[in-house]
C-alpha positions in Angstrom: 22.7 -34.4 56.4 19.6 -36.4 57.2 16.4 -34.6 57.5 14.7 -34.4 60.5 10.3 -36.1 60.8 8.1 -33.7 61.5 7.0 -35.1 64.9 3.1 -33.6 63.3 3.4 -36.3 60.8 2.1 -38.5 63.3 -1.1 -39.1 63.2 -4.0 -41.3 63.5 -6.7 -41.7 60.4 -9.4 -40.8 63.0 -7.7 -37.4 63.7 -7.3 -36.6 60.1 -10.0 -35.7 57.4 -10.4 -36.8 53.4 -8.2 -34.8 50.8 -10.4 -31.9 49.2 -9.5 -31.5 45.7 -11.3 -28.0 46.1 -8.8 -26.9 49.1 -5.4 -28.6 49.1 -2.4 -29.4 47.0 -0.2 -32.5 46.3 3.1 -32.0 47.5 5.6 -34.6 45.9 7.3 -37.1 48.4 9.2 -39.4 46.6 10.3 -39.9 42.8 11.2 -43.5 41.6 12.4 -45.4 38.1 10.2 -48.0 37.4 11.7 -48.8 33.8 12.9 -46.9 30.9 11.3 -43.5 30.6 8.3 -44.5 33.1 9.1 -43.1 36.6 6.6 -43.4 39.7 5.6 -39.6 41.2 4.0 -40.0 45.1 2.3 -37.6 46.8 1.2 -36.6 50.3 -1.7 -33.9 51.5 0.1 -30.2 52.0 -2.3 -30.1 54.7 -2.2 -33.8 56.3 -5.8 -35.0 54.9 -6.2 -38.7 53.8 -7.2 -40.0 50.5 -10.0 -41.7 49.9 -11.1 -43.4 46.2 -11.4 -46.7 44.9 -8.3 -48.5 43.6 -8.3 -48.3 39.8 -9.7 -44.2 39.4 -7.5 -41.3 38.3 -6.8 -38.5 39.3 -6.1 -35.1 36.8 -2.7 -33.4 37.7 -2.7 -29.2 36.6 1.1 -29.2 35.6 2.6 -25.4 35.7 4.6 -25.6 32.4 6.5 -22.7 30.6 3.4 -22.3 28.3 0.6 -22.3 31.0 -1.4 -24.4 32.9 -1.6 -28.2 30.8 -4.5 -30.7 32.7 -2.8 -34.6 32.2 -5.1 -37.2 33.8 -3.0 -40.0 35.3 -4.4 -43.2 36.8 -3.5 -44.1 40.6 -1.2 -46.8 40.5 -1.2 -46.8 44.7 -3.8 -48.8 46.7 -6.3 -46.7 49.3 -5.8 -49.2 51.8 -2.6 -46.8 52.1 -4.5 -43.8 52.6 -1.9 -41.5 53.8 0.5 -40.8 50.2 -1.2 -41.5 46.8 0.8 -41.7 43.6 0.8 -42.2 39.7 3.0 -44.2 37.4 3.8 -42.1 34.4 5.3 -43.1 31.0 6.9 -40.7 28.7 5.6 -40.4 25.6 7.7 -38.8 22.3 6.4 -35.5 22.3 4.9 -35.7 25.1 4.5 -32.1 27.0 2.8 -32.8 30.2 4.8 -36.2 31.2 7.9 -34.5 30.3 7.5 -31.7 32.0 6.5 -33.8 35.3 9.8 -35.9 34.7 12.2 -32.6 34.1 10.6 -30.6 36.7 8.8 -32.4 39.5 11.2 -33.1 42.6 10.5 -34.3 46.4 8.8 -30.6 48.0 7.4 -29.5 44.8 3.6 -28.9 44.9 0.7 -29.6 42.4 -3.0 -28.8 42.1 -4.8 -31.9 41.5 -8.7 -32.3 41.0 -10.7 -36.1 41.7 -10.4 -39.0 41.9 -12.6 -39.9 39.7 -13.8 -43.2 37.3 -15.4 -46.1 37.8 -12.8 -48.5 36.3 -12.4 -50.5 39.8 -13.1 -54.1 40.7 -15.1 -52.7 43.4 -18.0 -51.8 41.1 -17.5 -55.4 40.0 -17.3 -57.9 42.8 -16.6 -61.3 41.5 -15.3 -64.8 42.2 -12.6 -64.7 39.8 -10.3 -61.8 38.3 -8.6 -61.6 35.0 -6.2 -58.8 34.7 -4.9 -58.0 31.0 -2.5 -55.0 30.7 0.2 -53.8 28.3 2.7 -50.6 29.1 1.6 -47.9 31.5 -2.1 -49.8 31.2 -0.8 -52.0 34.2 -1.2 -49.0 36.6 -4.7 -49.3 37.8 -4.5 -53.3 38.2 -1.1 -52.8 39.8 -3.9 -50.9 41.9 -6.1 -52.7 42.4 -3.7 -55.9 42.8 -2.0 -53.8 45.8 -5.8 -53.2 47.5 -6.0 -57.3 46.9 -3.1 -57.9 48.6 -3.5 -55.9 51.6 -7.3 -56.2 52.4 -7.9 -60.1 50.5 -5.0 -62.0 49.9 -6.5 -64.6 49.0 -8.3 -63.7 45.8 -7.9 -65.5 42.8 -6.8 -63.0 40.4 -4.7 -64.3 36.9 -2.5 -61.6 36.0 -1.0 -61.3 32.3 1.1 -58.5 31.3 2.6 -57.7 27.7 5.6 -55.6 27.0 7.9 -54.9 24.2 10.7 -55.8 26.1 11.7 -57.6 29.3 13.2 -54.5 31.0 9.7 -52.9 30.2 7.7 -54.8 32.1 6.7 -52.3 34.8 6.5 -53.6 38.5 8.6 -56.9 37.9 9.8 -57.0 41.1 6.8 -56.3 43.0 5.0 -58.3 41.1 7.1 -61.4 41.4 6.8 -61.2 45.1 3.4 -60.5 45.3 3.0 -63.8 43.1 5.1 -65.7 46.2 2.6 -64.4 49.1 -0.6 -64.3 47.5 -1.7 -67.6 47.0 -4.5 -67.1 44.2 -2.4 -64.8 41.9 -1.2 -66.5 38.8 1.3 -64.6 36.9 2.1 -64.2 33.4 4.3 -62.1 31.5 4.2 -61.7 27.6 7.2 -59.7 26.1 7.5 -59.4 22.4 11.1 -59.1 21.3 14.4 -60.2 22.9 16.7 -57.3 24.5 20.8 -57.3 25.0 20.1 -55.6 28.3 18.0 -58.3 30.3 17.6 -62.1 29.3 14.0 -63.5 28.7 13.3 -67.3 29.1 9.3 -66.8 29.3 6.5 -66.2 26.7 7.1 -64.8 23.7 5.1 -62.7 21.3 2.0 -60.6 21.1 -1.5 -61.9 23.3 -3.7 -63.6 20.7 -6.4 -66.6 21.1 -3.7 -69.0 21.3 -1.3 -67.4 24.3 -4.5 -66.3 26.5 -5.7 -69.6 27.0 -1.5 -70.6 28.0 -1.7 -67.6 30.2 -5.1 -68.3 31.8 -6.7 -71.2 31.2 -9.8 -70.3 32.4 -10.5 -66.9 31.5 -13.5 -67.8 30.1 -15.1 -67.8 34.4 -13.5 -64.7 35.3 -13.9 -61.1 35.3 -11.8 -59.2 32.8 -10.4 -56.0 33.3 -8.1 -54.6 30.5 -6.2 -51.4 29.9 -2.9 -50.5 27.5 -3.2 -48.5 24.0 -6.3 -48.7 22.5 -5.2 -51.3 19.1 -3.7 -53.3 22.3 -7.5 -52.8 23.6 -9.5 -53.3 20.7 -7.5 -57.0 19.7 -8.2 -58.1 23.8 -12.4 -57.2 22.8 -12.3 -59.4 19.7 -10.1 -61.8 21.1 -12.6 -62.4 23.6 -15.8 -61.5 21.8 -14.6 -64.6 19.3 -13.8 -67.0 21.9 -17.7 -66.6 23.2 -16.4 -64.9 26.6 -19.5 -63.2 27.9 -18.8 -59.4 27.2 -20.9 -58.4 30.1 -17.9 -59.2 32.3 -15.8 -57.0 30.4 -14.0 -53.5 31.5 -11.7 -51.6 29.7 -10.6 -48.6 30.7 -10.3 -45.5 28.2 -10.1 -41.7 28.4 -11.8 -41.6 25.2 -15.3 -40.5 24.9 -17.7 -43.1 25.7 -19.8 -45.0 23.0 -22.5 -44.7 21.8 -23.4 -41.2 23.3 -25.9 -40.8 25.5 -29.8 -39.7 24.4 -29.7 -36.2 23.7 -31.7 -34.1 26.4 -34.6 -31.9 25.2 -33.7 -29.3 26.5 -35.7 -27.0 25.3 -38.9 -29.6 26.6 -37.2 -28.9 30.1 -37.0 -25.3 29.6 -40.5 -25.4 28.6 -41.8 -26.7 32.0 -40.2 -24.1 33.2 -40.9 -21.3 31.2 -37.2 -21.0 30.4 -36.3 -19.1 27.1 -33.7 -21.7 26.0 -33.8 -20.2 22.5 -32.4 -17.0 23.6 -28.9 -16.5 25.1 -29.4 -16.9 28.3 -26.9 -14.1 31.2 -24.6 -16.2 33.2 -22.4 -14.7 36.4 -19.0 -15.9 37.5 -19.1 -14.7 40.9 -15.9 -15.3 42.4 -14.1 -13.9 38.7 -16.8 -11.1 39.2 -17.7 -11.4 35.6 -21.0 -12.0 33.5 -21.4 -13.1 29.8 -23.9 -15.2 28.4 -25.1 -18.1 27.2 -26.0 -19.4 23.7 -28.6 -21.8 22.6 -26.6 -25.2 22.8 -23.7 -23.9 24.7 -22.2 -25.5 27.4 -21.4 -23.6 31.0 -17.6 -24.1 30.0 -18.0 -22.6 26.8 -19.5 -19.4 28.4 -17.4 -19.5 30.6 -14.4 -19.4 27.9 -16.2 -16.9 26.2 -16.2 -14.7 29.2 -12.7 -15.1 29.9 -13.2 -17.0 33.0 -10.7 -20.2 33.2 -12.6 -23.1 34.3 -9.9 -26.7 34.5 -11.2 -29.2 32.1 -9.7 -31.8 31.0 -11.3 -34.4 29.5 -14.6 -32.2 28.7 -17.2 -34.8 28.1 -18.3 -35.4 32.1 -15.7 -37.9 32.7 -12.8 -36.5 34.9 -14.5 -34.2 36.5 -11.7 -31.8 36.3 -14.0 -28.9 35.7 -16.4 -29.2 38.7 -17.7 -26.2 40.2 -20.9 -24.6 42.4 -24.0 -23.8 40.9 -24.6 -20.8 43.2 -28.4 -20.0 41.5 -30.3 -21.0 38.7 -31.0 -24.2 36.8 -28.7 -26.4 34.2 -29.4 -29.7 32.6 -26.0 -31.9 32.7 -25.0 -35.2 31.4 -22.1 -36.7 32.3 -20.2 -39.8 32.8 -19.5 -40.4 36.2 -17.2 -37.5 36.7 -19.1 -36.2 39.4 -21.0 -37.8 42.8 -24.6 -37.9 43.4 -24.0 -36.0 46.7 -21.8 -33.4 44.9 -25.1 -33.0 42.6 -27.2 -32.2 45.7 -24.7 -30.3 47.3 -25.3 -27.4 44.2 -22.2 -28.5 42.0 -22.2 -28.9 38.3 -19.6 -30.1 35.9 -19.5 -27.5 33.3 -18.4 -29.3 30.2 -21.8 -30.9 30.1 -24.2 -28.6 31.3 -26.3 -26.6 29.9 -28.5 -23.3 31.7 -32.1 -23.4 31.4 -32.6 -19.8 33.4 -30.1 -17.5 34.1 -27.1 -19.2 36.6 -24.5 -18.0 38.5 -21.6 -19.7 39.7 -19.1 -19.8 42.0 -15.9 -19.3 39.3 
């Protein structure tokens, strides 16, 4: 029996508002195999809101396992010129708890909390003449991203496109891919698969990327803007490849969920707390108003770590200001935070705080 459309579904963007990560849910809509053990999970709003983010961020799934709450971040592999569904391309990992859990469990109706997007891995940060898009496994999903927001807002961009896989029934988004590469007239393709398979036959490249098979793949790579993302040795060969070939490393992205390096110049905080008058060397009371619990906290603690402490759970994920997963209102007092993009300037001056990184210079309450 085919299911009936809500006729409520139907809706124009200018009757709808932006998904709130603080307010609304993900309920599933669709499920799809991409390739072995990598499936494709989309979403809609469970309260008709449309997304808005930049193609290339994440986005940090809470996943209900038997265990407890596990926090996965997962980059969007769909494009928000599509604003109404969102969706991530997963790959299942040996051992993996999260990933497996999503591929087991998660079915068209269920529902997921879900905190961003967030990151600033985008071409939008980085407007250029020229792309160069270097991916291996799951890495392809915030090109295949971007690559989508390309192809429906500027077609006509030249982006080269080079994609390594072990196998040829591994390369994620053949398909789409191939006919993308017959509609958009500046993308060049080219696929890089390391050993033959008895499941699919391969006539194309062969082997791993090196300084001999980029310049094959794209010859000029040396004009364009590089974006790269797969597992970090896959990373880390790309960055010398092109740091020995002279490319200009300023035009270089990677993406990571690493903490960043070098760390950022530590804040004196107890110079702030001196201006004003703030006994940082003393544990400091914190309140958790909607938990309706107090604690405090240490010299050198983070609000998260009180927060633990107190037994007040706080989602964090990444837990060096990245994510954002653990955003939450600074209802009083005064913190010193340093992060790494996990949180907007206008969030900042709306009173919210990512507690992973910051740290109380008076007594704070917040809304947790």
């Amino acid at each position: 029996m085919n299911a009936i459309i809500d006729p409520a579904l139907y809706r124009h963007l200018d009757e709808m508002v932006p998904w709130n990560d603080r307010l609304q849910m993900l309920e599933v809509v669709g499920v799809t195999d991409e390739a072995p053990e990598v499936k494709t999970f989309t979403f809609r709003s469970d309260a008709q809101t449309w997304f808005r983010y930049k193609p290339g961020q994440f986005l940090t799934l809470e996943l209900p396992t038997e265990d407890g709450p596990v926090l996965r971040t997962y980059t969007l592999s769909s494009s928000p010129s599509r604003p109404f569904s969102i969706a991530v391309t997963v790959k299942a990992q040996p051992g993996s708890i999260g990933t497996r859990w999503m591929f087991d469990r998660l079915r068209p109706g269920g529902h997921l909390r879900a905190y961003g997007p967030a990151g600033e891995f985008t071409h939008h940060n980085h407007p250029a003449a020229k792309y160069l898009f270097v991916s291996a496994g799951s890495g392809i999903t915030p090109m295949m991203s971007m690559l989508r927001w390309f192809s429906d807002c500027a077609p006509w961009t030249d982006v080269s496109f080079v994609n390594c896989a072990r196998r040829a029934e591994e390369i994620i988004f053949r398909k789409e891919l191939e006919l993308l590469g017959s509609r958009m007239p500046g993308l060049s393709l080219g696929f890089l698969v390391e050993e033959r398979s008895s499941r699919e036959s391969w006539f194309g490249h062969m082997g791993r990327i090196d300084a001999v098979r980029l310049p094959l793949l794209s010859p000029d790579f040396r004009d364009r803007e590089v974006f790269c993302c797969g597992p970090e040795p896959f990373m880390r060969a790309v960055r010398a490849m092109l740091e020995a070939a002279g490319f200009d490393m300023a035009r270089y992205h990677q993406e990571s969920f690493a903490a960043p390096t070098p760390a950022p110049a530590p804040v004196d905080v107890a110079a702030l707390a001196g201006e004003m008058n703030a006994p940082v060397q003393q544990a400091l009371p914190i309140r958790f108003a909607v938990s309706d619990a107090a604690g405090s906290c240490l010299p050198g603690q983070t609000i998260l770590q009180a927060a633990r402490a107190a037994g007040v759970r706080i989602p964090a994920a990444c837990e060096f200001g990245l994510c954002g997963t653990c955003k939450t209102l600074k209802v009083s007092g005064e913190v010193v935070m340093e992060h790494n993009g996990g949180i907007l300037d206008q969030e900042i001056a709306e009173g919210f705080i990512l507690a992973c990184c910051s740290k109380p210079l008076t007594p704070v309450e917040i809304s947790a």
